[in-house]
Phi, psi and omega in degrees: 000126174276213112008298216286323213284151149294145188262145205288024166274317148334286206312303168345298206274321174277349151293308190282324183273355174267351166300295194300338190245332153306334187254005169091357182294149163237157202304301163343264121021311164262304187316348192270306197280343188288327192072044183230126171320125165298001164273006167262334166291334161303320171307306163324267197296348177276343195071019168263007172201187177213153158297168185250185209256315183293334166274332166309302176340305200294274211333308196314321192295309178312294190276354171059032203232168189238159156244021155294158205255000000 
């Protein structure tokens, strides 16, 4: 990763929090439906944490997105 590339933990937490506020979500509200707290779904979006793969899962599933790359 150079300079130019964005860093995909960042990138990550700003897709789920611009997903989550397209559907109108409030962190509470996706944290619920996700089965997570909400300060973890904040870590997510803040780039400060990464989801595990059964939460990727969830988001993918909520949010109506592939997780392909």
């Amino acid at each position: 990763m150079n300079a130019e590339d964005p860093d995909p933990i960042k990138a990550l937490g700003q897709n789920i929090g611009r997903l989550r506020k397209e559907l109108g979500l409030t962190q509470v509200e996706a944290a619920t439906l996700i089965g997570v707290h909400q300060q973890m779904l904040s870590n997510w979006e803040n780039g400060s944490n990464l989801p595990n793969v059964p939460s990727l899962l969830k988001i993918a599933h909520l949010f109506n997105v592939s997780l392909a790359v």
